[in-house]
C-alpha positions in Angstrom: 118.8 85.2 148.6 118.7 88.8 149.3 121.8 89.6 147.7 124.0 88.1 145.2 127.2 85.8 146.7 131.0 85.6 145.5 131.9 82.8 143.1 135.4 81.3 144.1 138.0 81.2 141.8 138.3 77.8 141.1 141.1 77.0 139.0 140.0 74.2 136.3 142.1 72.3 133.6 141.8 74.1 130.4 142.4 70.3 128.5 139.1 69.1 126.8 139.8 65.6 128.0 143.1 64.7 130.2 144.7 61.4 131.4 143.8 62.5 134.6 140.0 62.8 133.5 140.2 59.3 131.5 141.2 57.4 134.4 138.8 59.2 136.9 136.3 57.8 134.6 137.8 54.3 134.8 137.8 54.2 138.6 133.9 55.5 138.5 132.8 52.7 136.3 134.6 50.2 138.1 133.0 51.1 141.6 129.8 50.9 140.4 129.9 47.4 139.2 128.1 45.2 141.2 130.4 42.0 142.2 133.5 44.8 142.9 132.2 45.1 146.7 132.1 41.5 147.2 135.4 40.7 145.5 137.3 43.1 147.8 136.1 42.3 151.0 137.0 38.8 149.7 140.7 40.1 148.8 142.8 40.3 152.0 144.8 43.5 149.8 142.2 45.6 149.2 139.6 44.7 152.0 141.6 47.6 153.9 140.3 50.1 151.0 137.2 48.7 151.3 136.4 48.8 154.8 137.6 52.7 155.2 135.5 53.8 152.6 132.5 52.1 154.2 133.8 54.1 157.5 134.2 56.9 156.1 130.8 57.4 154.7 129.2 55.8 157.9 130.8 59.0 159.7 129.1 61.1 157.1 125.7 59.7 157.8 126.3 60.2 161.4 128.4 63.0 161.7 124.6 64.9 163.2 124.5 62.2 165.6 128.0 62.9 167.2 127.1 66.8 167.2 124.2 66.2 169.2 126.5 64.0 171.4 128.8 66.2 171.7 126.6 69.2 172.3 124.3 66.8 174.8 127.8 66.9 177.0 128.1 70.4 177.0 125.0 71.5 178.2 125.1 69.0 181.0 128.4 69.9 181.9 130.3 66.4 182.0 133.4 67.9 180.9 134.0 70.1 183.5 132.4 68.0 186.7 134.4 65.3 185.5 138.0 66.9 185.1 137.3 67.6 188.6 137.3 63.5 189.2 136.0 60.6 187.8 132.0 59.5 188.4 129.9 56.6 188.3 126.8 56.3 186.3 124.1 56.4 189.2 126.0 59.9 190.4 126.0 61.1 187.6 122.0 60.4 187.1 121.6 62.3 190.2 123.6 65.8 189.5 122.4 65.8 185.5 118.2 64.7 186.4 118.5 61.7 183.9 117.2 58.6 184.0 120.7 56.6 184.3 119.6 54.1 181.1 119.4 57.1 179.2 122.2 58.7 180.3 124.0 56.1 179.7 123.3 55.9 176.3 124.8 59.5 176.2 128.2 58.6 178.1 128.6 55.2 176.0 128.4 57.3 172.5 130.8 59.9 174.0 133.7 57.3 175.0 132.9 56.0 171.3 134.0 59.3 170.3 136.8 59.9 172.8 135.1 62.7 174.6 134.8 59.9 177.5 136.4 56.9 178.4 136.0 53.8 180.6 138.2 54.3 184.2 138.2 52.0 187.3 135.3 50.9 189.3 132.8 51.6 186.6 133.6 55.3 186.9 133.6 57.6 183.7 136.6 60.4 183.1 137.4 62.4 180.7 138.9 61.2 177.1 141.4 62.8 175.0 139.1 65.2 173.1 137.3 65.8 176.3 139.9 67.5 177.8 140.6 70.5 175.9 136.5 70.8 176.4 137.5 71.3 180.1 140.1 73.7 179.7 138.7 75.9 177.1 135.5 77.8 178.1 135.4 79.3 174.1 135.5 75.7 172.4 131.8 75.0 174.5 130.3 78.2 173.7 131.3 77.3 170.0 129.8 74.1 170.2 126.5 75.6 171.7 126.4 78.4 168.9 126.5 75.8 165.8 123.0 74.6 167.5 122.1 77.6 165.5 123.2 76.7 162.5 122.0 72.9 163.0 118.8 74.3 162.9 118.7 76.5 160.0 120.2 73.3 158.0 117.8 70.4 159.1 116.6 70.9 155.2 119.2 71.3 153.5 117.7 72.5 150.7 115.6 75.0 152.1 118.6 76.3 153.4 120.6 76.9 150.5 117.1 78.4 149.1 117.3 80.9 152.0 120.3 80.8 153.7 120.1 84.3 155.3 116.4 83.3 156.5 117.8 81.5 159.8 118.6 81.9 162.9 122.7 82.0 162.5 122.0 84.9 159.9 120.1 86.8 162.8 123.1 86.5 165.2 125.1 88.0 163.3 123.6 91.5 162.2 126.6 92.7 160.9 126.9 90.5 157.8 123.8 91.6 156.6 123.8 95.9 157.7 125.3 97.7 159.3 123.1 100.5 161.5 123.6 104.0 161.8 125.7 104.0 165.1 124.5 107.4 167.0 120.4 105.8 167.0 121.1 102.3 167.5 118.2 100.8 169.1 119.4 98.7 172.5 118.1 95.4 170.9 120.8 96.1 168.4 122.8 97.1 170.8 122.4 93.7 172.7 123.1 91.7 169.3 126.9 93.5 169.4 126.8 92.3 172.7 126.3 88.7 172.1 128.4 88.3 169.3 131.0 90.5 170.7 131.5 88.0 173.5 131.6 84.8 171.4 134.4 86.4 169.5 136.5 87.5 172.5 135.9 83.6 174.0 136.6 81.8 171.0 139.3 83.8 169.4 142.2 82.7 171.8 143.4 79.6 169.6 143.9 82.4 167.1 145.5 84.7 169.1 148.2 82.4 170.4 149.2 81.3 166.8 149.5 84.8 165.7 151.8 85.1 168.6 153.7 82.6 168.0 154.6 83.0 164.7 155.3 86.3 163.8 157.6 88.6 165.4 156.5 92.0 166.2 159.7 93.5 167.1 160.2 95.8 164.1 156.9 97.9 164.9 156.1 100.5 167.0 152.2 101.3 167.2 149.4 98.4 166.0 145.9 98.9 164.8 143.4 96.5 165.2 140.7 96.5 162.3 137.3 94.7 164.1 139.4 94.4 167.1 135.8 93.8 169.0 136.2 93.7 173.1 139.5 93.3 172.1 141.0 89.8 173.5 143.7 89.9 170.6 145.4 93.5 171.9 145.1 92.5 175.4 147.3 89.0 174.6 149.3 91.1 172.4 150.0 93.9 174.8 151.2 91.5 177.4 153.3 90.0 174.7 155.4 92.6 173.6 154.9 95.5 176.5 157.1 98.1 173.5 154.0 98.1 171.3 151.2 101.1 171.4 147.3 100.6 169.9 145.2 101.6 168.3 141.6 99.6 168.2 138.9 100.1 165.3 135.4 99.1 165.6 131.6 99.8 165.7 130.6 102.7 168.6 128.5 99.8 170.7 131.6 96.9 170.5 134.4 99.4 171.3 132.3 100.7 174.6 132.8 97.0 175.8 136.6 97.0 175.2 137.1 99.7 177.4 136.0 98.2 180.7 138.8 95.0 179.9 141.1 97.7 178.9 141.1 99.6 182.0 140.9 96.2 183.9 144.0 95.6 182.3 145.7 98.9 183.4 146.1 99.6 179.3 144.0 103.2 178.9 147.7 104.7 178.6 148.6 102.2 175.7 145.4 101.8 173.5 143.7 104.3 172.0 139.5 103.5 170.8 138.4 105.0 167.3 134.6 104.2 166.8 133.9 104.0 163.4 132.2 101.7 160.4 135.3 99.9 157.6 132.2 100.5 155.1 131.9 104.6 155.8 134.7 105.7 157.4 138.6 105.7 156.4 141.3 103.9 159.1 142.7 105.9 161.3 147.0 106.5 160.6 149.5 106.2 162.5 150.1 102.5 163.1 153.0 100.4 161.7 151.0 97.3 161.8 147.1 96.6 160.6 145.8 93.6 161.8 142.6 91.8 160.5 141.8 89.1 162.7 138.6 87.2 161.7 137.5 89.9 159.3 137.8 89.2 155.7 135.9 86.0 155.2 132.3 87.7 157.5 132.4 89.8 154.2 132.0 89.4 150.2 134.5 90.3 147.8 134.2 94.0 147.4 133.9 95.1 151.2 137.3 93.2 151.9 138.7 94.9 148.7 137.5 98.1 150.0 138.9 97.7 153.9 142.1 96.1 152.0 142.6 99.6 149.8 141.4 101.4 153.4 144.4 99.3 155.5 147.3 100.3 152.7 145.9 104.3 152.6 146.2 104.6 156.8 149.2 103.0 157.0 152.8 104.4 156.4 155.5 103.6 153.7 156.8 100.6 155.0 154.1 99.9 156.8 152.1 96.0 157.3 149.3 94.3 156.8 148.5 91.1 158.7 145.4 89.0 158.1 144.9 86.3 159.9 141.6 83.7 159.4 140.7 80.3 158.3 141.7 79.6 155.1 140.6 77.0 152.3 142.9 74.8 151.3 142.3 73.3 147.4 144.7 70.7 147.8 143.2 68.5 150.4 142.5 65.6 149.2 138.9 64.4 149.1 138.3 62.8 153.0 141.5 64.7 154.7 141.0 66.6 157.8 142.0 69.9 155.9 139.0 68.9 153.6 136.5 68.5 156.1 137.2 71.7 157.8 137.0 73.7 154.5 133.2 71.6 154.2 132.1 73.1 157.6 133.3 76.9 157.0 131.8 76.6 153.5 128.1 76.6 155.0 129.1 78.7 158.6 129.9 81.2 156.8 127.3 81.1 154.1 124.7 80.8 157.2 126.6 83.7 158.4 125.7 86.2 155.7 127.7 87.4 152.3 131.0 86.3 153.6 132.7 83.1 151.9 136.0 81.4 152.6 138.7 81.8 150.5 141.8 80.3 149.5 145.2 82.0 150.5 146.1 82.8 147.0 142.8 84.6 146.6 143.6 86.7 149.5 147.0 87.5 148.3 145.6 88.6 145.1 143.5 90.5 146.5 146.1 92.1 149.2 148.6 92.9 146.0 145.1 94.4 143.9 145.1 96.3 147.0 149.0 97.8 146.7 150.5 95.6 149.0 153.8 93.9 147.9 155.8 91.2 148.9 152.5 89.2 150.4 153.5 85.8 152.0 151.7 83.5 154.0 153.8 82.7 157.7 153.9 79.5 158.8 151.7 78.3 161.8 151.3 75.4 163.5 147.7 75.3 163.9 146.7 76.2 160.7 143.0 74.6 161.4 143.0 77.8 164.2 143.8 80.1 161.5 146.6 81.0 158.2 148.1 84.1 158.5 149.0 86.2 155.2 151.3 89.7 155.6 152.1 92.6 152.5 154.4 95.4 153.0 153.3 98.9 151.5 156.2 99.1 149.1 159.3 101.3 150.2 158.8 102.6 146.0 156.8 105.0 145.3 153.6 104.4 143.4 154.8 105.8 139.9 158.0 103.5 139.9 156.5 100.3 141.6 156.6 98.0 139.0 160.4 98.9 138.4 161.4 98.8 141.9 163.4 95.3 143.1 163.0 95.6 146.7 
């Protein structure tokens, strides 16, 4: 590793030995006796039990296997040929180059998964998780970016040896340095580009539950912290047409804003402020700091430090709003929630020195920062994204603790 990583604050039972602990032990020793499989598959009440588990750790084994189906669509474009109409195996042969006993092989697995399904005259459509691959151009380009990461973890523990050795770690120059802006070499230059427009593609799941769950009526000018070609002002800007901006970025990612800016007929509105979180201090006069995808690309003491920055640029009375995903450490062991913490825990770790944290870690760190009242909204989507927001106290600093607000 080339530099140390954050521990997470895991919270553990302070008990030597608990019921809890007692029983876990129980349960352990009685899976691992021999006849127990046998005698529930044999018992009609817990054959159910059983044959989940069995599932369940099948899926593990193969969880590569439906990647690589998954990506295998992508690349060949299924999704969006076939939302334009349903095809047959031999036409589809023809427009994809494959032998059609291969291909097949490919289209079988992907109704299996529900990317595909089975429609009249031996045709092939689209499947329930197929069609949101239609729709939404970001979603593919995700799914072709974690090749990356598939690649840097086919040894697992060569990975975890060198994490930042791989070829996610190099798409991502950010996470690791940040260069001097003013003699940025254009292969640098090119990297901002790349990552700049898989984060403007993929960020509007985000975007749309920020919208939807908080209301942005009270404020008056935003700032957006990373805002990169800046997909989340432009949404936002159409959404509530009373706001003003401000967007904060590297030199590089900001010059490729503006063209989507001006496209948009929003010169007049935003306002660009090159600059680097780690050198420079925020720019005032916003209402309303956003951090949209920000925090967990970093370790501990850079999102301190552009936490401390957000609460000095912005007013008494002023708002923070960070919005990411977010662990959750009370999903149960197999729950979607669970599995979505697993695959962030080694993105972002492939990423660089950035970690994902729970929302109680980022409040702590928001109120270390001065921010009071901190409270996570409510989203639908929370897969997408949590979103946390602290108020700059209306108190002043000397009196804060004895102010009731």
């Amino acid at each position: 590793m080339s530099q140390p990583l954050d521990l997470a604050a895991v919270q553990a039972r302070s008990d030597a030995t608990s019921f809890k602990d007692a029983w876990q032990a129980r349960l352990e020793h009685w899976y691992a006796h021999p006849g127990l499989y046998r005698w529930s598959l044999s018992n009609p009440l817990t054959r159910w039990l059983t044959r989940r588990r069995t599932r369940k750790l099948f899926d593990l084994m193969a969880g590569f296997v439906h990647s690589q189906v998954l990506l295998g669509c992508v690349r060949l474009d299924l999704f969006r040929a076939l939302h334009h109409a349903p095809a047959k195996l031999g036409e589809l042969a023809r427009r994809t180059g494959l032998d059609p006993a291969v291909l097949q092989r490919l289209l079988l697995s992907a109704v299996a998964l529900g990317l595909l399904e089975h429609r009249s005259q031996g045709r092939f459509g689209l499947g329930p998780l197929g069609v949101p691959l239609a729709q939404h151009e970001g979603i593919a380009q995700m799914i072709e970016h974690n090749h990356l990461l598939y690649q840097d973890m086919q040894d697992p523990l060569q990975f975890l040896g060198n994490a930042w050795s791989g070829s996610m770690a190099k798409y991502w120059p950010y996470a690791h340095k940040q260069p001097a802006p003013a003699a940025m070499p254009q292969a640098e230059v090119d990297k901002f580009t790349r990552y700049s427009e898989l984060m403007a593609a993929s960020q509007g799941f985000v975007v749309q539950e920020i919208l939807s769950s908080y209301f942005f009526d009270e404020h008056r000018c935003v700032l957006d912290v990373g805002a990169g070609r800046g997909r989340f002002v432009r949404e936002l800007a159409a959404h509530a047409p009373h706001l003003q901006f401000k967007m904060f970025d590297l030199p590089p990612v900001l010059a490729l804003a503006r063209e989507g800016l001006q496209a948009r007929d929003l010169s007049e509105r935003v306002s660009l402020h090159p600059g680097s979180f780690l050198d420079d201090p925020l720019p005032e006069g916003a209402d309303l700091i956003t951090l949209v995808r920000v925090a967990h690309d970093h370790p501990d003491a850079v999102v301190q430090q552009i936490l401390q920055k957000a609460y000095a640029a912005l007013p008494v009375g002023g708002v923070l709003l960070l919005a990411e995903p977010m662990a959750q450490p009370d999903a149960e062991a197999g729950q979607p929630q669970a599995s979505v913490d697993a695959y962030f825990h080694f993105y972002l770790l492939a990423m660089g020195a950035g970690r994902l944290r729970t929302p109680q870690e980022l409040q702590n760190m928001m109120q270390e920062a001065g921010f009071s009242h901190v409270e996570q909204v409510p989203n639908a989507m929370p897969i997408h994204a949590r979103i946390l927001v602290g108020r700059k106290s209306q108190c002043l600093p000397l009196v804060l603790k004895k102010c009731v607000n």
